[in-house]
N, C-alpha and C positions, 0 to 999 in steps of 0.2 A: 504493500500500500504506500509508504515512503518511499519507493524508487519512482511512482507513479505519479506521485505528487510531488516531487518533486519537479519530475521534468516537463510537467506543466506549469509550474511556475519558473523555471529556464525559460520555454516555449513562451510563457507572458513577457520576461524580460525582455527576451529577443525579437519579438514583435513591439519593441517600447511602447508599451501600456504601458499607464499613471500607475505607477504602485502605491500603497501605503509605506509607511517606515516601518514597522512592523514586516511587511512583507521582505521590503528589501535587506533587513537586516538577518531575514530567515534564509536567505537565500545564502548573504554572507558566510551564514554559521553551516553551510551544508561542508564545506571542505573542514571545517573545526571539528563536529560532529557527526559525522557519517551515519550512524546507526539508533538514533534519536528523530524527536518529531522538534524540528526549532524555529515551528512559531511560537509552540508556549513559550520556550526560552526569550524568541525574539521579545513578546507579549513582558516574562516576567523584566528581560532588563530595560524594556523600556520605563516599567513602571516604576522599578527600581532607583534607577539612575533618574528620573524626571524631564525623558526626553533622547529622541536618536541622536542629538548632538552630543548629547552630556554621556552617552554612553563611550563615546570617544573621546571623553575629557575625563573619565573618573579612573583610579588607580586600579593596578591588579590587585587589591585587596579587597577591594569592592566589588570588583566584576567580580572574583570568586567569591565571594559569598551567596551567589544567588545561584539559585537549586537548579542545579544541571551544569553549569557553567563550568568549575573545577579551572585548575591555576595554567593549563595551557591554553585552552579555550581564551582566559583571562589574560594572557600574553598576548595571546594573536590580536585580541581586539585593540590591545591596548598600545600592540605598532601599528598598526593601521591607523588609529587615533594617532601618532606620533609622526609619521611620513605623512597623513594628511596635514599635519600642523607645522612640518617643515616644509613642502610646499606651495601651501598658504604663504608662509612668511617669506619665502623666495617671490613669489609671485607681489606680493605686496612694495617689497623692496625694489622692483622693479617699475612701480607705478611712482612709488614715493621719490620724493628728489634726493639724490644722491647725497650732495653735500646741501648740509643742511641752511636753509635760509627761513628767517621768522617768518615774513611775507609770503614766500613761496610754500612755504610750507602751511600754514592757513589756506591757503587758496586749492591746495592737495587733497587738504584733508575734509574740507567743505564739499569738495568734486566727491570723495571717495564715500562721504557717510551722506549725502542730500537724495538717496534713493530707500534707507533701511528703515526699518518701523521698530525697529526694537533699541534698548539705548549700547552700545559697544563704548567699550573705555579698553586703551591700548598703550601700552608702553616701546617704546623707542628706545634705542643704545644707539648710542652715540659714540666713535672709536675719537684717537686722539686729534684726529685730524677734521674733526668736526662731520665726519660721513656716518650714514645712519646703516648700523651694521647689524640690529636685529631686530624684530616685531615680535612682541607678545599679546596676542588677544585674551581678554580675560571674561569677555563676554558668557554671557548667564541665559539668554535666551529670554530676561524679563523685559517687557515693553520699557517701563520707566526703572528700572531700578537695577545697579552693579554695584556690587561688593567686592573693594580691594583691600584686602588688610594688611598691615605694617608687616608681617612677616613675607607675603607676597611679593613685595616692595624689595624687599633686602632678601629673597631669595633670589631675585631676578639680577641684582646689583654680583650678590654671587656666582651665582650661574655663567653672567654676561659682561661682567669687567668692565663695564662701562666707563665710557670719563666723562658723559653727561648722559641724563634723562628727559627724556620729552613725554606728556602723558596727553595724550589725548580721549575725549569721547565726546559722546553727543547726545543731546537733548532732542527724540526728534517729534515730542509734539508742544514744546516749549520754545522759549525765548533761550538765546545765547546767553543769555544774562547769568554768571555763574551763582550758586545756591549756596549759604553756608557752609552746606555741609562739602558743597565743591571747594571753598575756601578752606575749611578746617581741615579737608585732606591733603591739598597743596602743601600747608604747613607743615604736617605730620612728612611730606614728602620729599619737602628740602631739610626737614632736621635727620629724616632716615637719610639723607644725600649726603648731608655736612657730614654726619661719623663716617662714612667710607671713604671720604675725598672725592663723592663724584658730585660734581652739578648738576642742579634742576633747573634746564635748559629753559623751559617751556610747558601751559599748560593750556591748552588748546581746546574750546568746546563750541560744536558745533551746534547751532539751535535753525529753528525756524524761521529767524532773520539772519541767517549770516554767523559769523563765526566772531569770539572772543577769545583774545590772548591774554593773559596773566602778563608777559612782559611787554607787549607792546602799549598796553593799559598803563604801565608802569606800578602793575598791583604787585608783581612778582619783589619788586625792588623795595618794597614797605613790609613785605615775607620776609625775606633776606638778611633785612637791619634788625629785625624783630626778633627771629629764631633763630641769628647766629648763633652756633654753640659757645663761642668764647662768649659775647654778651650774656648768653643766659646764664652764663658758671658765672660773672662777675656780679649780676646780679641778686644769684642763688647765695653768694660769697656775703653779700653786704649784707640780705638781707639775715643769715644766719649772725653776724655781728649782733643785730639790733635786739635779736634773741639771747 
């Protein structure tokens, strides 16, 4: 019965009919799983992980936990997630401008995000010669909302050696106009930058009218004097005196 149905659903691929993800990802799983039925599987990690994207973003220890799946299965998916995501960032680096310019680089980046409906937030490396040498997407698949946390930040700083950071994302059914909680990450962004010695280049959001930069604002530079790390030790210094 699975040899049969299987190559009916080949036979749909290859007539490109609209699959579901679900479908496609069972078909995926036919060389992973040979002697199993992998729409449940496909069925359980979709639900699992919250989404066919995310099933290509979440660890081997995740994929193997879900029943049927087991830690090969959990590898294969998890290169496949990994060569799509190198890829991607070749493909990207090729659209983005090479050496980086503030102007030029807003006007890229408003091209690249003024078609998506969901919000994407994205980290740039920057090598010493001012050229943009990697893309991290960190995107969640949620309309209005991306979570990047401080350890994300400085794993990525490790991973990628940077000697600047550029962050981007976008607003896309809002104003450019960036939001607190965009501001209080910025900060959190150049203080994770100060401890390693890299600089935060730029922070770039794309909205509904057009794009806002942190340094062309000159907001980035009121960051800077603020959350220096010598400044803030000199005045953590005083203020412990008064104590």
């Amino acid at each position: 019965m699975h040899e049969g149905h299987r190559q009916r659903m080949i036979e749909k691929l290859a007539a490109e009919n609209l699959l579901q993800d679900h479908e496609l990802l069972e078909i995926l799983l036919f060389n992973a799983i040979p002697r199993k039925n992998t729409n449940e599987i496909a069925h359980s990690l979709i639900d699992a992980c919250g989404g066919l994207s995310n099933v290509f973003r979440a660890d081997v220890k995740q994929l193997a936990s879900v029943q049927g799946v087991g830690q090969s299965t959990a590898a294969y998916l998890k290169t496949i997630g990994a060569i799509y995501e190198r890829m991607d960032a070749h493909d990207r680096l090729e659209t983005a401008h090479t050496v980086f310019s503030y102007r030029d680089f807003s006007a890229c980046i408003e091209e690249r995000y003024k078609k998506m409906t969901t919000e994407h937030l994205e980290l740039y490396a920057l090598d010493a010669k001012n050229k943009v040498c990697f893309i991290r997407d960190f995107t969640t698949g949620d309309r209005d909302h991306v979570e990047l946390s401080s350890t994300d930040v400085s794993r990525f700083i490790t991973d990628y050696k940077p000697k600047g950071i550029v962050i981007a994302h976008n607003h896309p059914s809002m104003s450019c106009a960036p939001s607190i909680h965009d501001t209080e990450f910025t900060q959190l962004a150049h203080v994770l930058c100060t401890l390693n010695n890299v600089t935060l280049v730029d922070h770039v959001i794309v909205g509904t009218d057009g794009t806002y930069s942190y340094y062309l604002s000159g907001e980035l530079d009121g960051i800077r004097e603020c959350y220096d790390i010598e400044t803030m030790m000199r005045h953590a210094k005083s203020q412990a005196k008064k104590i």
